[in-house]
C-alpha positions in Angstrom: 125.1 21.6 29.9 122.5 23.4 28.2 123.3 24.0 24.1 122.7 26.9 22.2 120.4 27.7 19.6 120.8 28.7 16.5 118.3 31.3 15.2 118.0 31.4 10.9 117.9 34.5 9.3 114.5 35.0 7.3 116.9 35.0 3.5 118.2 31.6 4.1 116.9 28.3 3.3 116.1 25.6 5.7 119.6 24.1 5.5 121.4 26.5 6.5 122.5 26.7 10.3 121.6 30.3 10.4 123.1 33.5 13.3 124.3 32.0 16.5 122.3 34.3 18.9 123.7 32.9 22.5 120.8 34.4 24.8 119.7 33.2 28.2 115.8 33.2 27.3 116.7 30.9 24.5 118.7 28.9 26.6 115.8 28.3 29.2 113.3 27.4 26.4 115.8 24.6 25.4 116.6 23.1 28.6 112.6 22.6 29.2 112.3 20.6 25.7 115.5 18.5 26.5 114.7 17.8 30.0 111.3 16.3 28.5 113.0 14.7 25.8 115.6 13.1 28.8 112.8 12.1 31.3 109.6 11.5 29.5 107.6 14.0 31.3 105.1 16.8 30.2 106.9 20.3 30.1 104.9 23.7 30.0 106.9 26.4 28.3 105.1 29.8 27.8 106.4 33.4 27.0 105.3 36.0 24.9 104.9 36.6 21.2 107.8 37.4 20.0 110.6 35.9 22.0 111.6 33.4 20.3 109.3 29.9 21.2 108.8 28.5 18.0 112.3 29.4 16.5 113.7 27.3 19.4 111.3 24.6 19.6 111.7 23.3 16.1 115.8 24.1 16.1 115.6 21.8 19.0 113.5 18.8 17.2 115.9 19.6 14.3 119.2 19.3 16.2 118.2 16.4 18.3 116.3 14.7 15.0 120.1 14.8 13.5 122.3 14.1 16.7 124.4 11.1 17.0 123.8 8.3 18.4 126.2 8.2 20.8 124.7 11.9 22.2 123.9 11.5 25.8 120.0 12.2 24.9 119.6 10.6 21.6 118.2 7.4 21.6 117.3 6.9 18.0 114.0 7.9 18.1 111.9 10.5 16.5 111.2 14.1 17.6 108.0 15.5 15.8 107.4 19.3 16.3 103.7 20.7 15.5 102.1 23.6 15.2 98.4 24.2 16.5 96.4 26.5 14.9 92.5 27.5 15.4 91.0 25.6 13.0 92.4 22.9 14.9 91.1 23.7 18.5 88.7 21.2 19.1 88.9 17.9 20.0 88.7 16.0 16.6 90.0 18.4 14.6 92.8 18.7 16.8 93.9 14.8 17.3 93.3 14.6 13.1 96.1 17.7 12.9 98.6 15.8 15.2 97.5 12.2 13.6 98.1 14.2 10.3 101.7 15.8 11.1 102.8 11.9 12.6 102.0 10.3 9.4 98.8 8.9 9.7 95.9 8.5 7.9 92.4 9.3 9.2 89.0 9.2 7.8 86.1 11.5 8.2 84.5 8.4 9.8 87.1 7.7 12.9 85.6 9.0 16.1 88.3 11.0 18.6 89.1 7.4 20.4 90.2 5.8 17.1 92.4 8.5 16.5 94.0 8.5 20.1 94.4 4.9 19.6 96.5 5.7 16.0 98.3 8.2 18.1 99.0 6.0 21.0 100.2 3.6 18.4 102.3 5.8 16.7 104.5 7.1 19.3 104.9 4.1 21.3 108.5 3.6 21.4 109.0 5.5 18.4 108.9 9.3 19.2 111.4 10.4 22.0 109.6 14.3 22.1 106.3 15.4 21.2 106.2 19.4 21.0 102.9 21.0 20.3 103.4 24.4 19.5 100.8 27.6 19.8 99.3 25.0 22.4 97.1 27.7 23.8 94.7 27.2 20.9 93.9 23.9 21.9 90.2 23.3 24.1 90.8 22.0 27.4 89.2 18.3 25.8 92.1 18.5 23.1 94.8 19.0 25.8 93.1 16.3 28.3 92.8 13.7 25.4 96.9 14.4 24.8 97.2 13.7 28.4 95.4 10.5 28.5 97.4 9.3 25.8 100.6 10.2 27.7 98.8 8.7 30.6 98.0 5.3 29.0 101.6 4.7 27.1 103.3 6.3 30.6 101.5 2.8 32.1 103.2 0.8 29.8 106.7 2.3 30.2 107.4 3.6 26.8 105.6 7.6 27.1 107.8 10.2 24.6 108.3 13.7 26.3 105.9 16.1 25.7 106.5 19.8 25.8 102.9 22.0 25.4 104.5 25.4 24.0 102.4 28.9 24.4 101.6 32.1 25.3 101.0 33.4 28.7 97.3 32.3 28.5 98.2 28.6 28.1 100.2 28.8 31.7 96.8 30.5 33.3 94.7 27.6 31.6 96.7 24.9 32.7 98.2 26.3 36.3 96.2 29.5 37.3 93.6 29.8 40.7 90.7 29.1 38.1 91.1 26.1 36.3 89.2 23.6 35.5 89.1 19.9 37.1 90.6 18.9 33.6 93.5 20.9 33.9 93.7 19.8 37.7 95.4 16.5 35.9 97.1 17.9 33.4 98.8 20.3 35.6 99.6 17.6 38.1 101.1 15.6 35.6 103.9 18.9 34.6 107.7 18.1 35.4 109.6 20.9 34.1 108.1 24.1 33.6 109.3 27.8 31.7 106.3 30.2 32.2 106.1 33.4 31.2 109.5 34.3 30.1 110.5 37.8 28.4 113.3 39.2 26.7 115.9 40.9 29.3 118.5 43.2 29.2 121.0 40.5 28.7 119.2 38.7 26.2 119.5 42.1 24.0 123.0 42.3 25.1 124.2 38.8 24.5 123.0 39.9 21.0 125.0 42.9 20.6 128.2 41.3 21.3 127.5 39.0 19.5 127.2 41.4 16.3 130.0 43.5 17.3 127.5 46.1 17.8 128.9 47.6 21.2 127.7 51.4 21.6 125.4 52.2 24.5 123.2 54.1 22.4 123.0 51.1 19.6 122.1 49.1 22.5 119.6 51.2 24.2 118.1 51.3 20.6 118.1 47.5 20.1 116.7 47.5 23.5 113.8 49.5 22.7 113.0 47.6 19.2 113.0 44.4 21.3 110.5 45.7 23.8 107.9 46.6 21.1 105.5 43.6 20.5 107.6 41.1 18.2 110.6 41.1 20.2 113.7 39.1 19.5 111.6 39.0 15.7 111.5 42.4 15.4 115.6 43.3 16.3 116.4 40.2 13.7 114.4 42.0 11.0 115.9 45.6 11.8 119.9 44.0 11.9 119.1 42.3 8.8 118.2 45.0 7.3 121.0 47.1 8.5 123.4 44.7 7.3 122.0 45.2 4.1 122.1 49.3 4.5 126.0 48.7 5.8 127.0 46.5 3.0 129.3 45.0 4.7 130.6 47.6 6.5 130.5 48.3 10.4 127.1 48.8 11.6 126.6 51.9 13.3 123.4 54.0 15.2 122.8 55.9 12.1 122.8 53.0 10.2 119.9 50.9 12.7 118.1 54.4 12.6 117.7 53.9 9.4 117.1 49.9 9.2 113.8 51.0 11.9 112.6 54.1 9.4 112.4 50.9 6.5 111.5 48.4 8.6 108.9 49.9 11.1 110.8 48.5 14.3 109.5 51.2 16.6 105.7 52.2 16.7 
């Protein structure tokens, strides 16, 4: 059965396990990384800025990093969760990143090939889930040359999971009518796949209750805020900030009014 996630509020450290928000769009981005981590296989997750993708896919390498050995899916082995950025789009900037975040030490000299090998070494029977997030910055050569690593460690029985997490974009790249013959692999290669999920109703509701904030109109609010580009960000930082406004007491719809004046919820 698929766990829940916890989500951290942005005034506490690392360490702490942070708001149980139990919502279905969080659930579905979890159940992709732990069906990689379980089988091995390349998973696709995309969705929108804003919902909630990289809060889930590194409390997911940190829960599973810490779970017990005798947990069903833990097998003692490493999860490494990395962010892509643009500086790290190309090919060899891109493997030196990742080479970087596993540990390893690269020169200025080491052509792409020398760093796959590293890489290939490096997770081989060691790492049990390899999550790339913002994978939609990375050039169609990056994302093939993580796929023929998968490809040649897959031969030898011992490939991690791999779980290329992005926006819509990334989907279209690797899936959509016009991709290229690279992505033809890639995309052949997918086991389970999340594309393009959104925040729902019940998502927004799930969030409510679990607040104690039940009014129709504080919901239709909350509803709103999470619509606006930012979502399940941008109703964190306005019920944080009504907290604050409440000071313990209940909060109400003049009291999220007021958190979305401060905090710019609402364009």
């Amino acid at each position: 059965m698929t766990k829940v996630i916890r989500l951290p509020r942005a005034n506490e450290n690392s360490n702490n396990t942070g708001t149980l928000w139990p919502t279905s769009v969080l659930e579905d981005m979890e159940g992709v990384m732990l069906a990689s981590y379980r089988t091995g296989m390349i998973g696709l997750l995309t969705a929108p800025s804003g919902t909630g993708k990289t809060t889930a896919a590194r409390m997911v390498a940190a829960k599973l990093n810490t779970a017990p050995d005798e947990d069903e899916c833990s097998y003692g082995q490493e999860v490494i969760y990395i962010m892509m950025t643009r500086a790290t789009d190309k090919t060899r900037p891109g493997l030196a990143h990742i080479a970087d975040a596993l540990g390893i030490y690269t020169s200025r000299g080491d052509c792409p090939q020398d760093i796959m090998r590293s890489i290939e070494f490096k997770l081989e029977g060691q790492t049990s889930l390899l999550i790339l997030d913002e994978a939609q910055f990375m050039s169609a050569d990056l994302l093939s040359a993580i796929r023929n690593i998968w490809d040649r460690l897959e031969t030898r029985g011992c490939n991690p999971g791999i779980v290329l997490v992005g926006t819509e974009s990334l989907h279209e790249r690797i899936c959509g009518r016009r991709r290229s013959e690279d992505m033809d692999a890639l995309s052949g290669r997918l086991g389970q796949k999340m594309v393009n999920l959104a925040i729902s109703e019940e998502d927004v509701r799930a969030v409510c209750k679990h607040l104690n904030i039940m009014g129709e109109k504080e919901f239709a609010l909350l509803y709103r805020v999470g619509r606006e580009r930012g979502g399940l960000h941008n109703i964190k930082r306005v019920v944080e900030m009504a907290e604050q406004i409440a000071d313990g007491k209940h909060i109400t719809l003049s009291t999220l009014k007021t958190s979305i004046a401060v905090t710019g919820g609402l364009v």
